[in-house]
LUMPAVO-397442 format. One record per residue (C-alpha): z, y, x; residue number from 1. Coordinates in steps of 0.5 Angstrom, whole numbers, plus 500, padded with zeros to 3 digits. Layout:
N
REC     z     y     x   resi
REC     Z     Y     X    NUM
...
This chain:
386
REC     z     y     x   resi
REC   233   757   740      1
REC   235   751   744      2
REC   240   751   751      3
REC   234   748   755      4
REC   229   753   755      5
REC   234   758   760      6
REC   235   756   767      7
REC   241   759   771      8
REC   238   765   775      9
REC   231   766   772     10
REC   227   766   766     11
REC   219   764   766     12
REC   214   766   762     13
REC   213   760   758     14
REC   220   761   756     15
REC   219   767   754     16
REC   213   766   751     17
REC   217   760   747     18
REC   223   765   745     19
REC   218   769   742     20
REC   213   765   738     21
REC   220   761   735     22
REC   223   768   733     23
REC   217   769   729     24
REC   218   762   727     25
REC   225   764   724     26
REC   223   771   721     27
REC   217   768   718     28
REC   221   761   715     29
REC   227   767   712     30
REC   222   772   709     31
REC   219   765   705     32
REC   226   762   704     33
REC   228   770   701     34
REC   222   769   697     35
REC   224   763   694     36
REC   231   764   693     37
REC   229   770   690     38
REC   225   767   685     39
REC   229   762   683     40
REC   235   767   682     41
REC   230   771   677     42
REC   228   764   674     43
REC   234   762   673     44
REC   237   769   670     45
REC   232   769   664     46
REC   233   761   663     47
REC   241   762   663     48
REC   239   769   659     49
REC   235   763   653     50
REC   241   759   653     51
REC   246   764   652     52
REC   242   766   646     53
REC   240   759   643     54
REC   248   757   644     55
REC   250   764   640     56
REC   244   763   634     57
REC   248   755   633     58
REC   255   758   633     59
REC   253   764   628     60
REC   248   759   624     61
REC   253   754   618     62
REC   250   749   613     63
REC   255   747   608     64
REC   255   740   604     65
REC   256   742   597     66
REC   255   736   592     67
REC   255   729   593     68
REC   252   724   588     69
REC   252   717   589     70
REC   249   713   583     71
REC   250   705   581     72
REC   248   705   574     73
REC   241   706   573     74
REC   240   706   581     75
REC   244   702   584     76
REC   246   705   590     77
REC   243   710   591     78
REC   245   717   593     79
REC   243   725   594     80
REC   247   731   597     81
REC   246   737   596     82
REC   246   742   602     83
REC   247   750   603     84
REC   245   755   608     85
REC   251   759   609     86
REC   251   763   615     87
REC   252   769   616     88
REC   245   772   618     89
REC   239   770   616     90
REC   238   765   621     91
REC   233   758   619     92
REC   236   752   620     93
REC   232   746   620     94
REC   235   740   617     95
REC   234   734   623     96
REC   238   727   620     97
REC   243   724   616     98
REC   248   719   618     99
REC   253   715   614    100
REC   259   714   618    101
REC   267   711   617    102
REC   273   715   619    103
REC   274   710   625    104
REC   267   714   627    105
REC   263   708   625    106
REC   256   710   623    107
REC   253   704   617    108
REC   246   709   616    109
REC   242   713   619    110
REC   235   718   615    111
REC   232   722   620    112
REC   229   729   616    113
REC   226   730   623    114
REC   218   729   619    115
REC   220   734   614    116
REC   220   741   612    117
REC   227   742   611    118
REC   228   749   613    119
REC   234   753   609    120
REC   234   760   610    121
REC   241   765   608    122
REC   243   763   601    123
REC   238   757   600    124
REC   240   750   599    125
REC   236   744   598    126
REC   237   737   595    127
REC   237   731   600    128
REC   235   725   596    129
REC   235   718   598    130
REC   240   718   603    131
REC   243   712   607    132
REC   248   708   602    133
REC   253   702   604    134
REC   249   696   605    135
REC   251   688   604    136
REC   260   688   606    137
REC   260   695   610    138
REC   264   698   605    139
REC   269   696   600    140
REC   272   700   594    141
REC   277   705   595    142
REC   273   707   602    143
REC   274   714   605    144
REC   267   715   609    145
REC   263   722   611    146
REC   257   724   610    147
REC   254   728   616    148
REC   248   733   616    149
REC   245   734   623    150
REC   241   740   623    151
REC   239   746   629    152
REC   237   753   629    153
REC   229   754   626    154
REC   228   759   633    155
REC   231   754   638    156
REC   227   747   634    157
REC   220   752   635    158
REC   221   753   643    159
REC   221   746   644    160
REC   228   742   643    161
REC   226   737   638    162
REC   232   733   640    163
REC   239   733   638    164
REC   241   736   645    165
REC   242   743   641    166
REC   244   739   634    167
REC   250   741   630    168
REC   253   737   624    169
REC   256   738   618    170
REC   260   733   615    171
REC   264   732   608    172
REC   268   725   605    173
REC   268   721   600    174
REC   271   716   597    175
REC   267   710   596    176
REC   268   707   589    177
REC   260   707   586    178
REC   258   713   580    179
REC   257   721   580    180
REC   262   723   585    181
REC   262   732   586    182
REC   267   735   590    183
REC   274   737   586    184
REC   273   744   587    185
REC   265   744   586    186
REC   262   751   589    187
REC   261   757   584    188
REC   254   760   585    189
REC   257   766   587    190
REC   264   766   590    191
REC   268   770   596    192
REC   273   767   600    193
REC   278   770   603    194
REC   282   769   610    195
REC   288   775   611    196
REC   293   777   606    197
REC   298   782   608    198
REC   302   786   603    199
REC   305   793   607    200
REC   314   790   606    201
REC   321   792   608    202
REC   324   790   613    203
REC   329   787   606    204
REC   322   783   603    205
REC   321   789   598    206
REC   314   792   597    207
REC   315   799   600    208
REC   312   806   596    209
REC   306   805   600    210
REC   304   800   594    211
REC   299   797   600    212
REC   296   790   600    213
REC   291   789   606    214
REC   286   783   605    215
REC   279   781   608    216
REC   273   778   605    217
REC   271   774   610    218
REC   265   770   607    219
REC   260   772   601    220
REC   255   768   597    221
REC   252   772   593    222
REC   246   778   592    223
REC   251   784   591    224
REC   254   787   598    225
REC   260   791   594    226
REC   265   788   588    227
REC   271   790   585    228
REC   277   788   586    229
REC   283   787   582    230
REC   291   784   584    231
REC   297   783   581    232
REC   303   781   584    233
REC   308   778   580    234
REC   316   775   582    235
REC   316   768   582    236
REC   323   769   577    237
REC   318   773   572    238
REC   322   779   573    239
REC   318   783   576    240
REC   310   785   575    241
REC   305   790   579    242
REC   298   791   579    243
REC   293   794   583    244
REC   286   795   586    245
REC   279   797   590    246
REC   272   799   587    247
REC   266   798   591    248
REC   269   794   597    249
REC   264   790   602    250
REC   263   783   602    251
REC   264   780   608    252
REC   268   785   612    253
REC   269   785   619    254
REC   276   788   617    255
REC   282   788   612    256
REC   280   792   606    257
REC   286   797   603    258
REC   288   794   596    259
REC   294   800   593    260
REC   297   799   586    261
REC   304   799   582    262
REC   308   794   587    263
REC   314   798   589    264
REC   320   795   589    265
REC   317   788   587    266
REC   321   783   592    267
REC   320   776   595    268
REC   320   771   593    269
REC   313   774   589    270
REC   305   771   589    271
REC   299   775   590    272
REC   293   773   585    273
REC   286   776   587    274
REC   280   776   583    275
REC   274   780   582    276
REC   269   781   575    277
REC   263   781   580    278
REC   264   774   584    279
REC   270   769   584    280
REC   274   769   589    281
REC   277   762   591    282
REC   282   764   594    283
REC   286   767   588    284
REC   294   766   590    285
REC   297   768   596    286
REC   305   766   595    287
REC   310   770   599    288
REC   317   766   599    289
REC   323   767   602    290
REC   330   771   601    291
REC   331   778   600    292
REC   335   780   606    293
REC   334   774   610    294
REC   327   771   613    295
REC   320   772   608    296
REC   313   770   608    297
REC   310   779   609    298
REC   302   776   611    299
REC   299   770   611    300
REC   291   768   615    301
REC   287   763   615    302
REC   285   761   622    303
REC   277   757   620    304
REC   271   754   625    305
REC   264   758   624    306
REC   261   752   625    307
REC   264   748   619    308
REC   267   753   615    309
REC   273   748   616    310
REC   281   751   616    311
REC   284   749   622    312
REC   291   753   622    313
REC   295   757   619    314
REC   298   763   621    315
REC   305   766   618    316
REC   308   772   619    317
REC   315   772   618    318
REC   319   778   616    319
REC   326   780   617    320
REC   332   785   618    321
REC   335   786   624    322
REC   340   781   625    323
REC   347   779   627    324
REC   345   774   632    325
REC   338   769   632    326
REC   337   766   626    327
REC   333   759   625    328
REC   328   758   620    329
REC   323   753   617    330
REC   317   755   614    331
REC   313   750   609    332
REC   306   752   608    333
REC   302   748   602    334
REC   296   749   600    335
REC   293   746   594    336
REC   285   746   591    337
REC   282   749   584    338
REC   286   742   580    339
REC   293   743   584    340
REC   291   737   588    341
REC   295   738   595    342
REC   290   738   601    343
REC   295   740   607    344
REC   303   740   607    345
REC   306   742   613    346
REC   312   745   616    347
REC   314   747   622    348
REC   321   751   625    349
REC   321   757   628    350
REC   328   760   631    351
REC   328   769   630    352
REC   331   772   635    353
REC   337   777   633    354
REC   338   785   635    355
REC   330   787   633    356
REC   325   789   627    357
REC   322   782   626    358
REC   314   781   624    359
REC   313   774   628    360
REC   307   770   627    361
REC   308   762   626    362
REC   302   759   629    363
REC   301   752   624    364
REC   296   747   626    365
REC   294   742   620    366
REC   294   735   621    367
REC   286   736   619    368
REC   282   741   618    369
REC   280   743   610    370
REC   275   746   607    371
REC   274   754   606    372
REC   271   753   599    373
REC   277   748   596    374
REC   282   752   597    375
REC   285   756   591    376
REC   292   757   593    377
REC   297   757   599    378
REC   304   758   599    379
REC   308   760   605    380
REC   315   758   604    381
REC   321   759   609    382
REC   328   757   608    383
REC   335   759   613    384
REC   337   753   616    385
REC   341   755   622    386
């Protein structure tokens, strides 16, 4: 309503008639403003509800590179990959592309797949020929470049997104030097990788009588759901050996699986090998360095991408008696693949505080990430300095 249809001292009847028909006008024009906010409210609400669920099934889905094959013998400069749907539901996940890329992130070939039928199931896995090669002088001998698999969740594909927009990728390197190239480590066809191994120690680094060592199988490729499990622990000096167990464990598991044996009194510093009739376990050495009454390795967890399966950091827990006064210590991890080829080394100083049970864990980021499935052994070493 506006000023002017009041006038000092009186009111007429046309003014009230159009204080009327414009209060109608406001609850009419406000029911309808309700309405429409109503409805997109609803719509958006469903729309954002499909997005969180096509966003969920593309962190839950995961390909994996398994081989490379680069020819130029018979074929010259010809190449394949061979993919795997590694994901831990069984989602389909449609393969879009391929890019050929430096690791200055230069892209030198493109093939898209978006014409083909590659769709992979769980545990499926598919051969990509003819993908994109060096061409003319784009790459010298002795040159790291990548392989990059773009792919999508099938349910998202069919519902319209054709386009990169919802796309992940995959990548794995190589060294550019002509002939068949496979990864070090190639994948067996079925294998269980391991993220957390934390033996039950005192507070001297020794085994205590529980004789427990907690593992998690966090990935499985394979038909059995259940393996059995065998572990031996053994003194890095050869003067101590242990054995131990589980039967029937589930693979994956979503929580640290009980493994008891004959450990007790075995000291660090020791490793754990972990192995398994029914499938290979990748990472089969856990070693666990220190000092008996001093500071030690008592867990060590792989922390990885769900994307990728790539292993970003690596978490120590350190382990010491109550002490005098703070202690500082350096704590050195390496990693290695199933031919001793070193894929990280790292290290990082940490200081221990006195006057308390200690059970500290060391955050220990890699300088680049390594992939889950070529790491056979990780060593956890941790030195006084101070």
């Amino acid at each position: 309503m506006k000023n002017h249809y009041f006038k000092r001292g009186h009111r007429s009847a046309l003014t009230v008639v159009e204080i009327t028909v414009t209060s109608g006008l406001v609850v009419i024009l406000g029911i309808l403003l309700l309405y429409i906010a109503s409805n997109w409210y609803f719509g958006s609400a469903i729309e954002a509800a499909e997005e969180v669920d096509k966003n969920i099934q593309i962190i839950r889905s995961a390909l994996m590179i398994e081989k490379i094959e680069y020819y130029d013998v018979y074929t010259p400069n010809r190449a394949s990959l061979t993919v795997r749907n590694v994901a831990k539901d069984n989602i389909g996940l449609r393969i879009l592309a391929v890019d050929l890329v430096t690791m200055d992130n230069r892209i030198i070939g493109h093939k898209s797949l978006s014409d083909q039928d590659y769709v992979l199931w769980q545990g499926d896995k598919v051969v990509l020929e003819d993908v994109p090669v060096c061409a003319g002088d784009q790459c010298h001998k002795g040159d790291l470049l990548r392989y990059r698999v773009w792919y999508i969740p099938e349910r998202p594909l069919n519902e319209g997104s054709s386009t990169f927009e919802k796309a992940v990728f995959v990548e794995s390197s190589f060294i550019y030097a002509g002939g068949k190239l496979h990864l070090a480590c190639p994948t067996p066809n079925d294998y269980v990788i391991l993220d957390i191994v934390d033996p039950v120690l005192l507070t001297d680094g020794a085994f205590s009588g529980s004789n427990l060592i907690y593992i998690r199988p966090a990935i499985k490729n394979g038909t059995s759901p259940r393996i059995d499990i065998a572990v031996r622990v053994e003194s890095l000096d050869g003067a101590a050996l242990g054995y131990g167990g589980a039967r029937n464990v589930q693979v994956p598991s979503s929580e640290e699986v009980k493994i008891s044996g004959s450990f007790s009194g075995i000291k660090v510093p020791f490793k754990i090998i972990i192995e398994s009739p029914d499938s290979t376990i990748i990472q089969r050495e856990w070693v666990m360095g220190g000092k008996p009454g001093s500071a030690f390795a008592s867990g060590i967890t792989l922390l990885w991408r769900e994307t990728d399966y790539m292993v970003h950091t690596v978490v120590i827990e350190v382990g010491a008696p109550i002490l005098q006064k703070d202690m500082i210590v350096k704590i050195s991890v390496k990693i290695v693949d199933c031919i001793n080829n070193k894929l990280a080394e790292v290290e990082a100083v940490e200081r221990i505080p006195s006057g308390m049970d200690v059970n500290l864990p060391v955050f220990i980021k890699l300088p680049e990430p390594v992939r889950f499935d070529q790491i056979y052994s990780v060593e956890a070493m941790i030195m006084e300095i101070g």
